[in-house]
ROSE-531574 format. One record per residue (C-alpha): residue in three letters; x, y, z. Coordinates in steps of 0.05 Angstrom, whole numbers. Layout:
% ROSE-531574
+-------+--------+--------+--------+
| bator |     xx |     yy |     zz |
+-------+--------+--------+--------+
|   ALA |      X |      Y |      Z |
...
+-------+--------+--------+--------+
END
This chain:
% ROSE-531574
+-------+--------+--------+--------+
| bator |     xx |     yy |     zz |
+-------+--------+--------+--------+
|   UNK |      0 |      0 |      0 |
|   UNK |     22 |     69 |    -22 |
|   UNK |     26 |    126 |     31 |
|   UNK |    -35 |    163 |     -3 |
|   UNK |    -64 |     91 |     -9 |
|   UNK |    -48 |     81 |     67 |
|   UNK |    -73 |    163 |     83 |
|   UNK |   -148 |    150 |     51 |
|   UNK |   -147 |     87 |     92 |
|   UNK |   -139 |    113 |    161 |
|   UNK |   -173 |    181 |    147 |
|   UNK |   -234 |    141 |    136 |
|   UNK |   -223 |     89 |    195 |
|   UNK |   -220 |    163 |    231 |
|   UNK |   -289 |    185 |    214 |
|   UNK |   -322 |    116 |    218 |
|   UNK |   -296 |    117 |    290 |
|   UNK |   -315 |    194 |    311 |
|   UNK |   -376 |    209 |    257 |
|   UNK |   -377 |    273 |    289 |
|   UNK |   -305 |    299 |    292 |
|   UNK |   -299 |    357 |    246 |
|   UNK |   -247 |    383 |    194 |
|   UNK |   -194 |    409 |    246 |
|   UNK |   -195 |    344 |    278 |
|   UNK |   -176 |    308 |    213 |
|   UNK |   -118 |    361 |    211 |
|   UNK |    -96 |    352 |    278 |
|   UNK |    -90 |    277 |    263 |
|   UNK |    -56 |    290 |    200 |
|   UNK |    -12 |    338 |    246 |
|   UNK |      2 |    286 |    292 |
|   UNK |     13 |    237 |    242 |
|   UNK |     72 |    271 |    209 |
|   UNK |     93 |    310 |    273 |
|   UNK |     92 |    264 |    325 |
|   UNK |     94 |    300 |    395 |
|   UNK |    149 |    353 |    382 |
|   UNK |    118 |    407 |    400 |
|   UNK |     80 |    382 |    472 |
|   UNK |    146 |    364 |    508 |
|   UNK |    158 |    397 |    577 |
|   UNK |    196 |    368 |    635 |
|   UNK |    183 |    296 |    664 |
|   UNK |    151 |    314 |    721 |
|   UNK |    106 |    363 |    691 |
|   UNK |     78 |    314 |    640 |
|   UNK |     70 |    258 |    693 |
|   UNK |     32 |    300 |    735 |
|   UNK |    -16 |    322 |    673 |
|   UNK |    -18 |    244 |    658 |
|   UNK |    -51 |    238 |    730 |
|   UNK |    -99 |    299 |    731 |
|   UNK |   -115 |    283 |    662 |
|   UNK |   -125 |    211 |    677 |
|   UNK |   -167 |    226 |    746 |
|   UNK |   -211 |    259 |    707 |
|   UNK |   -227 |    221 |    645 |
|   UNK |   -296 |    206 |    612 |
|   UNK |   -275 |    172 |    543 |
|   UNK |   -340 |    135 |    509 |
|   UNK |   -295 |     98 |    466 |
|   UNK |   -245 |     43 |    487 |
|   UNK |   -192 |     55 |    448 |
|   UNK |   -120 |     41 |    481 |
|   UNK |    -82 |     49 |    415 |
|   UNK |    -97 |     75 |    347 |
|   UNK |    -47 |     81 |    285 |
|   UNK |    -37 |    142 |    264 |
|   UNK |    -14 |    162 |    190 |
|   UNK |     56 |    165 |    199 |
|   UNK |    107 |    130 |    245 |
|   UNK |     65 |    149 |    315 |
|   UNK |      0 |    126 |    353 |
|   UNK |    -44 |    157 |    399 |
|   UNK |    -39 |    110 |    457 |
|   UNK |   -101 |    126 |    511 |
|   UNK |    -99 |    139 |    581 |
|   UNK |   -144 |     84 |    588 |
|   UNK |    -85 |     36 |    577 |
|   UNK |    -63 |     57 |    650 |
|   UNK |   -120 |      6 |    676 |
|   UNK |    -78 |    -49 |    641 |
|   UNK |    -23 |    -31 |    684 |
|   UNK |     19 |     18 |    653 |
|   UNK |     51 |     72 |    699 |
|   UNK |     34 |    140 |    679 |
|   UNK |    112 |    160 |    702 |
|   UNK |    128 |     94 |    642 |
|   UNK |     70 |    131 |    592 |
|   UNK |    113 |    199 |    611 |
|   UNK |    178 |    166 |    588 |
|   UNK |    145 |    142 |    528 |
|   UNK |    113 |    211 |    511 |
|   UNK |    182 |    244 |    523 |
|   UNK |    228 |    199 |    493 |
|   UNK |    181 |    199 |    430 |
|   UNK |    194 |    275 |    418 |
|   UNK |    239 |    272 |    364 |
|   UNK |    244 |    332 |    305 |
|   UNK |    211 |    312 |    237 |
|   UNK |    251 |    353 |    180 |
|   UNK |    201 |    319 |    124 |
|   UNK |    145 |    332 |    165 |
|   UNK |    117 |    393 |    136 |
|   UNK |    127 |    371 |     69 |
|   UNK |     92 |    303 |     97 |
|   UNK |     31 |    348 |    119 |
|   UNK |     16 |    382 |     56 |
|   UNK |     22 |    321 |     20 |
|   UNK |    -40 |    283 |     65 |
|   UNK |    -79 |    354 |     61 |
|   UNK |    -90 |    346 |    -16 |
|   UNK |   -112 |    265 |     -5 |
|   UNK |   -159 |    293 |     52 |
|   UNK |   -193 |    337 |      1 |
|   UNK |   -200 |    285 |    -49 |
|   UNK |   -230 |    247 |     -3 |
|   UNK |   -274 |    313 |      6 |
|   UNK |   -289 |    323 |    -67 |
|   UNK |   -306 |    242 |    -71 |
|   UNK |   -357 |    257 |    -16 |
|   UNK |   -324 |    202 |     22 |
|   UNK |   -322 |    248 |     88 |
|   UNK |   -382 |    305 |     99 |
|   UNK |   -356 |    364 |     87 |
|   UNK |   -354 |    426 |     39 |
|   UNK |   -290 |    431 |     -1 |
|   UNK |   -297 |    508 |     12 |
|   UNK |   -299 |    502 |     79 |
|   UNK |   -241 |    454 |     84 |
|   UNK |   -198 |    505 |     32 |
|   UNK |   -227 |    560 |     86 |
|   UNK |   -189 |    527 |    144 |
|   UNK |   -126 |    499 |    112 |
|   UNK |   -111 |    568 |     73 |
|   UNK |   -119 |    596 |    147 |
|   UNK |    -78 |    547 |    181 |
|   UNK |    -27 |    555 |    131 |
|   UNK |    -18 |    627 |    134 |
|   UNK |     -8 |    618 |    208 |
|   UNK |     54 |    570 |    199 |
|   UNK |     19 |    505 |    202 |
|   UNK |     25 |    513 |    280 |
|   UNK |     -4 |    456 |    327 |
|   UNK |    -83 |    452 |    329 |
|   UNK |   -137 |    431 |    388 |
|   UNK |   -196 |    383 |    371 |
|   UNK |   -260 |    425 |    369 |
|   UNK |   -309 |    431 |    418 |
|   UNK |   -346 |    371 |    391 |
|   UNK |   -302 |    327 |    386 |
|   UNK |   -278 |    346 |    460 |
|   UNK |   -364 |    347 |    477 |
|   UNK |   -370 |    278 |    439 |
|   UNK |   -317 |    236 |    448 |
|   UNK |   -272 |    257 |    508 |
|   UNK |   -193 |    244 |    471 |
|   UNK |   -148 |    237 |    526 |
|   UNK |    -88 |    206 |    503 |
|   UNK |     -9 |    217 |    488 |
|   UNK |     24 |    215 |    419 |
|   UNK |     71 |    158 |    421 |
|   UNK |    127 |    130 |    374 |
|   UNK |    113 |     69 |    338 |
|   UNK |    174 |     28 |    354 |
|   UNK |    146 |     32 |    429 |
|   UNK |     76 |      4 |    415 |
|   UNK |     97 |    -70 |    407 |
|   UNK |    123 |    -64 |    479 |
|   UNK |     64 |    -36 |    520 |
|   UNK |     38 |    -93 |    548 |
|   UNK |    105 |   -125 |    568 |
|   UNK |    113 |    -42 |    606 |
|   UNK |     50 |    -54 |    638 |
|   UNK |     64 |   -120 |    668 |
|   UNK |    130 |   -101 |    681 |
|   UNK |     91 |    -37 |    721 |
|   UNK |     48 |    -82 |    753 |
|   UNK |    109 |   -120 |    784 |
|   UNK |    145 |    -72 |    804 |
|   UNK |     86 |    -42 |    850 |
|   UNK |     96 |   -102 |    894 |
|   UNK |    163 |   -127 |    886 |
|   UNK |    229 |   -117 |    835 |
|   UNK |    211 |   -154 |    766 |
|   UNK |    256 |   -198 |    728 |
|   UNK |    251 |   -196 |    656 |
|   UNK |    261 |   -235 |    607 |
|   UNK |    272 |   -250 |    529 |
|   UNK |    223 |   -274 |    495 |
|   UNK |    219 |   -304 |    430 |
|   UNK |    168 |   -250 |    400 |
|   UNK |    215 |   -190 |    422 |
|   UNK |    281 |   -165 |    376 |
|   UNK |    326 |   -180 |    439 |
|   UNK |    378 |   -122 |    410 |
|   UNK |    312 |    -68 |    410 |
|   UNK |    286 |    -95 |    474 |
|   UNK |    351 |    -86 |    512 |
|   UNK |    361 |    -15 |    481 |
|   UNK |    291 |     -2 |    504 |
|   UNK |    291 |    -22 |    564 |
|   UNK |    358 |     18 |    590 |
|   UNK |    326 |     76 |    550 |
|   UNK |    256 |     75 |    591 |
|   UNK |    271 |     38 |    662 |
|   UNK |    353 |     46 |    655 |
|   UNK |    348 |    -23 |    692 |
|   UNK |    405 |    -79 |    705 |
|   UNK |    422 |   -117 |    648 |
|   UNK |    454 |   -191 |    653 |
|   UNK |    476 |   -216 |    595 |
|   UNK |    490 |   -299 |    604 |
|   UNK |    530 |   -312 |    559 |
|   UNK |    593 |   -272 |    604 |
|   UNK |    570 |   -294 |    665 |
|   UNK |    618 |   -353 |    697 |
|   UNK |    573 |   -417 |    726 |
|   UNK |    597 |   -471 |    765 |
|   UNK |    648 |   -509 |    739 |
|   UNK |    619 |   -571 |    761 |
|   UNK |    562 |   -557 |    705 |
|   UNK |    584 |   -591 |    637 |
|   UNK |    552 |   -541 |    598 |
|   UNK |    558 |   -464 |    594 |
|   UNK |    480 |   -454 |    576 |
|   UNK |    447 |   -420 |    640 |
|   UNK |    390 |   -463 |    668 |
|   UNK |    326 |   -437 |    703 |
|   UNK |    360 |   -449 |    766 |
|   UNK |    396 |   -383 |    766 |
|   UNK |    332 |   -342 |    739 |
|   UNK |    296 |   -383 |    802 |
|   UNK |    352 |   -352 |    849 |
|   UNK |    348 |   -273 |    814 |
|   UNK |    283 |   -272 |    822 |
|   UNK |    280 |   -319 |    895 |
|   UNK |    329 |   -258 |    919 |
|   UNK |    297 |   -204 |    900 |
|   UNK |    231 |   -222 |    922 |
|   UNK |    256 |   -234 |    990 |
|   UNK |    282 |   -161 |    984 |
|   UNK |    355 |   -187 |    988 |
|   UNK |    413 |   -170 |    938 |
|   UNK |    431 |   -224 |    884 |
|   UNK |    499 |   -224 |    875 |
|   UNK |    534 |   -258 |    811 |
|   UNK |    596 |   -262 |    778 |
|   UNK |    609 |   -210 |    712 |
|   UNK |    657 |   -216 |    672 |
|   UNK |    703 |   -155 |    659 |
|   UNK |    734 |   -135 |    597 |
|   UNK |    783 |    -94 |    615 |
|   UNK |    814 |   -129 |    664 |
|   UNK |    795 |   -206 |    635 |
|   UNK |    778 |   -236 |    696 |
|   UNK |    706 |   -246 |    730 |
|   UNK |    687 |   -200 |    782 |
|   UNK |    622 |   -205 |    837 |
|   UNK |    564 |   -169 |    813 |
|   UNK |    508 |   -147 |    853 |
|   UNK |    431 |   -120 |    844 |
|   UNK |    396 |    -89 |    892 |
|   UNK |    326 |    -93 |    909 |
|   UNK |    268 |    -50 |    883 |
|   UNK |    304 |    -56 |    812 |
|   UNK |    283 |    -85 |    741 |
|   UNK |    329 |   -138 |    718 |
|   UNK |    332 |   -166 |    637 |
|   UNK |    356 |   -224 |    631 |
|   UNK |    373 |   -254 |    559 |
|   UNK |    365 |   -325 |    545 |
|   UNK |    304 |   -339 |    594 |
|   UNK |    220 |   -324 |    582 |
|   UNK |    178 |   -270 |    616 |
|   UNK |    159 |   -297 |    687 |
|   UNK |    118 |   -272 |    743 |
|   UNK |    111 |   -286 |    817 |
|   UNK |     54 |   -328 |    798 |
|   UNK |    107 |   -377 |    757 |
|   UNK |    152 |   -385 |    816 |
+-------+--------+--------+--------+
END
């Protein structure tokens, strides 16, 4: 599928979903879409604490926790905090997502014209005067970020954050890694479904947690075989449970020689070569 091809599609997914959205709504997903979330970055702490108060608040009719945008983001909805998902984790997402788009303008003008196609086809319900009205407005204004309108807001509640696309196939391993750490320190593991290169870079990027890799750690020589076992993922995760430290050995590099290791509690732990487990497993 072409991107035009691919722009008609979800631009009409869009209005099946919200009937009543109106034509700066399709432009602020169209913004979005080519965009990302640029332009809505403050400091952590500031956009947890909207996350919450936004979150406390919400009425959304529809229950929606992710939708594709037209580009290389998604809206992911504050409703996907019931599933688990911190809204500290959402505000590392939403942050670390903010990237600058130097086609993205170019991008935008380019889904405008297949948006008023789809206008002249009668495909969506509006007047292609009107839509020429507000585009030749918004352009001479700089394209700047728009709001949903009122009806939209009235209607259908949006309360979501404008996340990258590489992070969406990982939201449900965040959430139950959320979930685990509410209680206790999580131990994570590879997983057959996961790009265990992209995991481990996401991971340190979003919960800068302890990584052990097993092929350099040193087992007991009594063991014929190098290959870890689930006995030492048992004893991680036995340790940290009990709130005690785990200590292993680590190889190190620059000095060639193993060294003792240690992980303290409270603390996310990936470990390659194992499956995601849960205190239910153990």
């Amino acid at each position: 599928m072409d991107a035009n091809s691919s722009t008609r599609k979800l631009i009409i997914e869009h209005y099946k979903t919200y009937p009543k959205l109106q034509i700066q709504d399709i432009l602020k997903f169209l913004f979005q879409s080519c965009f990302g979330c640029e332009h809505m970055i403050s400091s952590l702490d500031s956009v947890t604490d909207m996350i919450l108060k936004e979150a406390a608040a919400v009425k959304q009719q529809y229950d929606l926790p992710v939708e594709k945008l037209d580009g290389s983001y998604s809206r992911v909805h504050l409703s996907y905090l019931k599933k688990g998902l911190s809204a500290f984790t959402l505000s590392k997402l939403f942050c670390a997502s903010a990237r600058k788009e130097t086609d993205g303008l170019d991008n935008l003008k380019t889904k405008i014209y297949v948006v008023r196609d789809l206008i002249q086809e009668r495909l969506l319900p509006f007047s292609v005067e009107d839509f020429d009205r507000i585009v030749n407005k918004w352009s001479e204004n700089g394209y700047p970020a728009i709001h949903h309108s009122d009806t939209f807001r009235n209607e259908y509640w949006p309360s979501y954050r404008v996340i990258a696309d590489k992070y969406i196939p990982f939201l449900a391993l965040f959430a139950d890694i959320d979930r685990m750490l509410n209680s206790c320190s999580a131990v994570i593991t590879s997983d057959d479904i996961y790009n265990e290169a992209l995991l481990t870079e996401i991971l340190l990027e979003i919960y800068n947690c302890k990584i052990i890799n097993m092929e350099e750690i040193s087992f007991n020589s009594e063991k014929s075989s190098n290959k870890p076992d689930d006995s030492f993922h048992q004893e991680i995760y036995k340790a940290l449970n009990e709130n005690k430290a785990v200590s292993y050995p680590e190889y190190n590099c620059s000095l060639f020689r193993f060294e003792s290791a240690a992980v303290k509690t409270n603390s996310l732990i990936f470990v390659a070569g194992f499956h995601l487990i849960s205190k239910k497993q153990i």
